[in-house]
C-alpha positions, 0 to 999 in steps of 0.5 A, spaced: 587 506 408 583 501 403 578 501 407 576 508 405 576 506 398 571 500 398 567 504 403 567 511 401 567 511 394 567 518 391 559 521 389 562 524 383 565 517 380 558 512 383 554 518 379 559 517 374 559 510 374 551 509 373 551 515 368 554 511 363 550 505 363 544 510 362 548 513 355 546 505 353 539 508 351 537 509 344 538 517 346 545 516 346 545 512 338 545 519 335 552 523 338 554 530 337 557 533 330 564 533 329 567 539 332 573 540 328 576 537 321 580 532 324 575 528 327 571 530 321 576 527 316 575 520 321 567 521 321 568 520 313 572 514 313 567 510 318 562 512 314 564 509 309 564 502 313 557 498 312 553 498 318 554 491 320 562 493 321 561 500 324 557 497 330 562 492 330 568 497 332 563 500 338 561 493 341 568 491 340 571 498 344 565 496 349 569 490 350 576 494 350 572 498 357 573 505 352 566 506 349 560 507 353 555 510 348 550 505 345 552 501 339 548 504 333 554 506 327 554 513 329 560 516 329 561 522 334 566 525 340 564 518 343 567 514 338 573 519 336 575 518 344 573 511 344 579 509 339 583 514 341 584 511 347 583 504 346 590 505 340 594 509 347 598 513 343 601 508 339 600 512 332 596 518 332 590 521 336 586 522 329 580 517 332 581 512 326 583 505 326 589 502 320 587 494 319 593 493 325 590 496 329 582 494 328 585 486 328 587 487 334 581 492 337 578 485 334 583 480 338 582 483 345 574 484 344 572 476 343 578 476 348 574 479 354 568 476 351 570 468 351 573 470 359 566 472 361 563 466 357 559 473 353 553 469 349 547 472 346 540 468 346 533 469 346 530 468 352 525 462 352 520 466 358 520 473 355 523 472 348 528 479 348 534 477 346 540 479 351 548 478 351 549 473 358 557 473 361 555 465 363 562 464 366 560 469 372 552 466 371 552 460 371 546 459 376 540 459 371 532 459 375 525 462 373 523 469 376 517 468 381 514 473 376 515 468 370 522 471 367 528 468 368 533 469 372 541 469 372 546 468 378 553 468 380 555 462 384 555 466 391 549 470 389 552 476 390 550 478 382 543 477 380 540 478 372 532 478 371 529 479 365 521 480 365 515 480 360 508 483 361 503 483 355 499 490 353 496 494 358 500 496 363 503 503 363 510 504 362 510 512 365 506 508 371 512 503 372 516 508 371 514 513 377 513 507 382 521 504 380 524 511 382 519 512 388 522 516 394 521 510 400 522 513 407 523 506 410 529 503 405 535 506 404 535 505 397 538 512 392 536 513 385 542 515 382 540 516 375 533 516 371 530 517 364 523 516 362 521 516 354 515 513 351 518 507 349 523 505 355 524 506 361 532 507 365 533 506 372 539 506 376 541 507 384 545 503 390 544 500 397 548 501 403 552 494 399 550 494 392 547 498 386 542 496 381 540 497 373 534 496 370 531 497 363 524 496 361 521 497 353 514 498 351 511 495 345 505 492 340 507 486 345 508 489 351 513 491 356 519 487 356 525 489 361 531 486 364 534 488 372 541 487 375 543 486 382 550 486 384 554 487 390 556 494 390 564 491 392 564 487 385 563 493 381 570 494 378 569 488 375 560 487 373 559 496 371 563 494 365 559 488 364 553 491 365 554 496 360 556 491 354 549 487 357 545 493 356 548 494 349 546 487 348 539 488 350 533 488 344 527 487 348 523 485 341 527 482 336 527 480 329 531 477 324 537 472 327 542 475 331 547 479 329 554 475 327 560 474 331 565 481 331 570 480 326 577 483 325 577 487 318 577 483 312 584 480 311 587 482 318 583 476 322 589 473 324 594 479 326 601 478 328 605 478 334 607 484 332 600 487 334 602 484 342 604 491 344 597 494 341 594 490 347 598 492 352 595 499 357 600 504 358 604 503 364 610 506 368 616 501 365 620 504 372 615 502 377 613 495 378 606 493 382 604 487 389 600 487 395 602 486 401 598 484 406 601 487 414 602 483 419 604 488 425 606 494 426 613 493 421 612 487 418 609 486 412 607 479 408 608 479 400 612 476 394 619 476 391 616 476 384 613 483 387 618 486 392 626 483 389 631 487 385 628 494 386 632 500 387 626 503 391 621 499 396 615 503 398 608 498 402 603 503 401 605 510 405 611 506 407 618 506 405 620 498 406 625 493 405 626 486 403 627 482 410 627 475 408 624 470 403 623 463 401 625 461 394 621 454 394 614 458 396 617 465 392 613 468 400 617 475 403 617 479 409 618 486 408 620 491 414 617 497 414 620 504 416 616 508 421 609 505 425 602 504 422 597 501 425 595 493 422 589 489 424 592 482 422 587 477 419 587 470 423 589 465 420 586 458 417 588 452 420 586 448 414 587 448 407 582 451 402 577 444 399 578 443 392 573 448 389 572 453 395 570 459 393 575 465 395 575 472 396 582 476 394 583 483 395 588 487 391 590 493 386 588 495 379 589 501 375 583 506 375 584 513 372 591 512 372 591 510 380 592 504 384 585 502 387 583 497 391 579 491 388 575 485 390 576 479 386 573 472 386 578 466 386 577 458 387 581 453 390 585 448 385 591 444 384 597 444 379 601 439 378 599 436 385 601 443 388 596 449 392 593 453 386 588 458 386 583 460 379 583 468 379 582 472 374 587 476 376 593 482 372 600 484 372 601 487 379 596 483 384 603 478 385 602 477 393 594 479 393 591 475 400 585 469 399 581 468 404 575 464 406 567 466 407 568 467 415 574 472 413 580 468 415 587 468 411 588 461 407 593 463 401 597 468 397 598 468 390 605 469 390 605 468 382 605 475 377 600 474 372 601 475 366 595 478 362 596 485 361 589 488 359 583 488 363 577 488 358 570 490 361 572 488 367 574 482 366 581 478 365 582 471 364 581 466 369 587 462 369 590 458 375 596 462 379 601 458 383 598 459 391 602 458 397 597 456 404 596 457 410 601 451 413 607 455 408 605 462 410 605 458 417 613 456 416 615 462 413 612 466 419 615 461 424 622 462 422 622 470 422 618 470 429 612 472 428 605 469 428 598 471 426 592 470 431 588 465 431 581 466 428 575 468 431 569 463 429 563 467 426 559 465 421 559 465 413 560 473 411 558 476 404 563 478 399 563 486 402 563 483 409 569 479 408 573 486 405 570 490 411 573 484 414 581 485 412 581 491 409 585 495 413 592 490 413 591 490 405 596 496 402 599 496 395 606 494 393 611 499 389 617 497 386 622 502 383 626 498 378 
């Protein structure tokens, strides 16, 4: 069941999660020798880079969601890893990047940088210098403290930074932040104390935190992130490229702009396959949202012209559509239990703020996401602001007191996701007045929504999750 998946994630993955974002210490900078001489012979070429070039090609494989280690020029099984994985197997796994390949390496990065609105600035409160994703930021306030403080619209994601003037102890701080409260149901998932900083990662029953703290001649200078624990697909990428950003004493200017390799810095529309994550060519991906027992709501774009039909478990079948809305009924085979969403009455106001639920790759596996979306218009027709991929055509909007108000019955276009992050871009929408007349004509209706009050992103989920399943189409 989805559910399970926003609500019981795997141990080992949450530790794994926040085990990377601890690899973002200096600790990390020095990676291990090259085992063998084909990563040697890549270790020698990278070498031969400047600095300012090498550390460019690990922030930009930060961006592409491949490295996970600290951006300190170093070559080692990170880095080999890391570009092999970004290339897919289109060339060999030999852990070097031709100048196709690094413009569009390039290309991708900056990218999945200007989606998140990715800016490096000083911090006038504190005075570190740290990469801030203003597009999911954009709130801007002070700390109580005296730092600053960043926010998502919804506050559900929150970045601190903080500065306090010599004297305090690190090793102090430390012990106090990975203290055992009997009261609070807070777990310290990963801790690293050094003389010089601090790292501290863990989760609340709803979220999960990172914090960083450095000593220095000036003091100890920090930053902290809180995210809603449903968020984390997309904001644990983030984090990483954050934390990589992080200098809590800077000096001489920032760091130039990543680039593409001299003279590729335009690549070819060739390069396009260079950006595209390997996928099955005979499978096709939607969501549907279940209406009872045997019937389910989803798109055409996701369930048309398949040879095979499957609703999560289920084998299916398309029962009707509507080409003005591109909306579609699909049978389902057996029984399954279904908890329908109510459905609003009203269209969503220009601007509101939505949650969808949908699918994306993981590990080469369907899991379930929860995605931030806002209501606009496009030519004068319902539309919806999502950063959304290939496979979430049918994805459900809803609004915070967890009612149904829309379904995405568009099939994105972009085809990577980079840092957790894809563009956000406006998707033909059909409301809940055309879900209405689609359901009237094959008989079937959605109850009427219960009055509550506004629900927090992870409440929304646990919501209407039970009824959300992933759409496979054999083709």
């Amino acid at each position: 069941m989805l559910r399970a998946r926003f609500h019981r994630p795997r141990m080992k993955q949450a530790r794994a999660a926040m085990l990377l974002l601890a690899l973002l210490s200096p600790l990390a900078g020095a990676q291990a020798q090259a085992p063998n001489p084909q990563m040697a012979a890549a270790q020698a070429r990278f070498e031969e880079l400047p600095e300012a070039e090498r550390k460019a090609i690990q922030n930009d494989l930060i961006w592409a969601g491949q490295f996970n280690g600290a951006v300190s020029g170093s070559y080692g099984p990170l880095t080999f890893r890391a570009i092999n994985a970004f290339k897919g197997g289109r060339g060999p796994a030999d852990g070097v990047l031709v100048p196709a390949e690094r413009a569009a390496l390039a290309k991708a990065a900056q990218g999945a940088r200007d989606a998140a609105g990715f800016r490096l600035l000083v911090d006038d409160k504190t005075g570190i210098r740290i990469g801030i994703p203003a597009k999911l930021l954009p709130k801007r306030s002070e700390t109580p403290s005296g730092g600053s403080r960043w926010q998502s619209v919804d506050d559900k994601v929150t970045l601190d930074t903080s500065a306090s003037p010599p004297g305090e102890d690190l090793a102090a701080l430390f012990e106090k932040a990975v203290a055992v409260n009997p009261n609070s149901p807070r777990k310290i998932t990963y801790k690293l104390l050094r003389p010089d900083f601090f790292v501290v990662t863990g989760e609340t029953p709803g979220g999960r935190f990172y914090r960083r703290l450095s000593a220095g001649p000036q003091g100890l200078r920090g930053f902290s992130i809180g995210y809603d624990k449903v968020l984390a697909p997309t904001v644990d990428k983030l984090v990483i490229a954050i934390a990589a950003s992080f200098e809590p004493f800077p000096t001489g200017p920032a760091p130039a702009a990543p680039s593409a390799v001299a003279g590729t810095a335009s690549p070819s529309s060739g390069l396009s396959s260079l950006l595209q994550p390997a996928a099955r060519s005979n499978e096709r991906y939607g969501v549907a949202l279940a209406l009872n027992e045997r019937t389910a709501l989803s798109t055409a774009s996701a369930s048309e012209g398949c040879r095979s039909l499957r609703v999560g478990d289920r084998t299916a079948r398309l029962k009707l559509k509507d080409d003005a809305s591109g909306l579609a009924l699909l049978d389902l085979d057996g029984t399954g239990a279904a908890k329908p969403p109510g459905l609003r009455a009203e269209a969503p106001a220009a601007g509101e703020a939505l949650v969808l639920v949908a699918f994306g790759h993981d590990a080469g596996k369907r899991a379930a996401v929860a995605l931030p979306g806002q209501s606009v218009s496009a030519g004068g027709k319902p539309a919806l602001s999502a950063p959304l991929q290939p496979g979430q055509a049918g994805a459900p909007a809803f609004d915070r007191q967890g009612r149904l108000v829309g379904i995405v019955t568009e099939n994105p276009s972009d085809k990577i996701l980079i840092a957790g992050v894809a563009p956000q871009r406006s998707y033909a929408f059909a409301d809940s007045a055309t879900i209405q007349a689609l359901l009237a004509k094959a008989g079937v209706s959605l109850p009427q929504p219960a009055a509550v009050s506004e629900l927090s992103t992870g409440a929304v989920v646990e919501r209407v999750s039970g009824g959300i399943l992933p759409v496979i189409c054999g083709l």
